[in-house]
ZADO-1210 file (C-alpha; in nm, 4 decimals, padded with zeros to 6 digits):
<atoms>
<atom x="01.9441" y="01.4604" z="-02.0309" code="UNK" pos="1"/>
<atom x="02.0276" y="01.2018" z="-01.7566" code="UNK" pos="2"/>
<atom x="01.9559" y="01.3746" z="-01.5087" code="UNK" pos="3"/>
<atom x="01.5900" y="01.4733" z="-01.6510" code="UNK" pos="4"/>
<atom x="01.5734" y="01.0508" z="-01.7035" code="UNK" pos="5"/>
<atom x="01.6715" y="01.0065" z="-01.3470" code="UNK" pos="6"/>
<atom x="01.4141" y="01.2307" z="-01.2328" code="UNK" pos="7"/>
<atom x="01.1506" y="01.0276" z="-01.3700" code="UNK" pos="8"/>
<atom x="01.2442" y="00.7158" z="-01.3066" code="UNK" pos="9"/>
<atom x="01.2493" y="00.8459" z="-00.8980" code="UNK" pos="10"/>
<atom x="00.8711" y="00.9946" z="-00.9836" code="UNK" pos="11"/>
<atom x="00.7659" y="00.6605" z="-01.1408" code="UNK" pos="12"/>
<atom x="00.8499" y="00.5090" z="-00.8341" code="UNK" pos="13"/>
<atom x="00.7583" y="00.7553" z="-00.5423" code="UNK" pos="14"/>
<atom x="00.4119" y="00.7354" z="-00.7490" code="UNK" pos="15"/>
<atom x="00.4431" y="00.3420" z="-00.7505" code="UNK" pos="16"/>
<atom x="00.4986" y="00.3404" z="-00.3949" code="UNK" pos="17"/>
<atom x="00.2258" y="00.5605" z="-00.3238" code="UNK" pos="18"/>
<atom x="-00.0152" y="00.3477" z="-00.4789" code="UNK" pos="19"/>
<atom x="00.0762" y="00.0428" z="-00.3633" code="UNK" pos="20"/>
<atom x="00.0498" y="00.2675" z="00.0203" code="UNK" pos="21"/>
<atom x="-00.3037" y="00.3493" z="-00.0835" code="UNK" pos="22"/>
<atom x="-00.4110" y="00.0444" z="-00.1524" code="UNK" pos="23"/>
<atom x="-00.3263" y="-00.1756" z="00.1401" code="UNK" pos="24"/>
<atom x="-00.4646" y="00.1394" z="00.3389" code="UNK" pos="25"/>
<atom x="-00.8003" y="00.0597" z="00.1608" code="UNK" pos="26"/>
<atom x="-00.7429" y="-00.3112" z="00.2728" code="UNK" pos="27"/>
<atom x="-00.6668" y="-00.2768" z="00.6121" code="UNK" pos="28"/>
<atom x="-00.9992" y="00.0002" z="00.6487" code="UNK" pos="29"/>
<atom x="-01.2202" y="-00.2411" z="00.5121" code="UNK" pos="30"/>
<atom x="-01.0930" y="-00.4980" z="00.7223" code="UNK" pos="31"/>
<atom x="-01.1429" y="-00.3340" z="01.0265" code="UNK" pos="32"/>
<atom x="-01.4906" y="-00.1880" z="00.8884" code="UNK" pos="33"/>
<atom x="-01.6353" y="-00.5627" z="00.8828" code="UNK" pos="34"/>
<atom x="-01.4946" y="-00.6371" z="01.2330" code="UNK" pos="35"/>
<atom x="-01.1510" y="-00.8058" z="01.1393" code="UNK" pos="36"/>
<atom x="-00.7995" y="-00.7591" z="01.2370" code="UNK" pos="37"/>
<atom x="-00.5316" y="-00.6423" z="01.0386" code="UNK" pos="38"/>
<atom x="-00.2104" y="-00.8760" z="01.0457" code="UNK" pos="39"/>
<atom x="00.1052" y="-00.6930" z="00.9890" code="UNK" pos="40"/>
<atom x="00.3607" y="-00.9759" z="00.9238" code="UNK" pos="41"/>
<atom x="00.0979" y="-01.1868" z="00.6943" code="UNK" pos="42"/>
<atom x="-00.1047" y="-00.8303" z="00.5330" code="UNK" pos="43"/>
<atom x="-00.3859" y="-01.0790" z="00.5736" code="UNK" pos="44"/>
<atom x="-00.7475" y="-00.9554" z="00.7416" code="UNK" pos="45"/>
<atom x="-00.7868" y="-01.2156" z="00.9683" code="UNK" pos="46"/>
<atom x="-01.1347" y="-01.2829" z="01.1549" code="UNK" pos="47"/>
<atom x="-01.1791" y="-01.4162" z="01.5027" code="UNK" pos="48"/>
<atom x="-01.4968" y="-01.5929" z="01.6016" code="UNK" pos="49"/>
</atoms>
């Protein structure tokens, strides 16, 4: 049985992982879509006039 538990505790959180992968993916492609820069060390879209 503990092994079945630790099984989906390691799912929950490849699938956590994942998502939070998949979203700062979207981030960074719509930051370079509007003409932005994606900073690494801040995960900020920054914009240079």
């Amino acid at each position: 049985m503990k092994t079945k538990l630790a099984t989906l505790c390691i799912l929950a959180l490849m699938f956590l992982a994942g998502a939070l992968w998949f979203n700062d993916w979207l981030a960074i492609d719509g930051c370079l879509d509007h003409g932005g820069q994606w900073d690494h060390s801040h995960s900020a879209c920054m914009f240079h006039r």
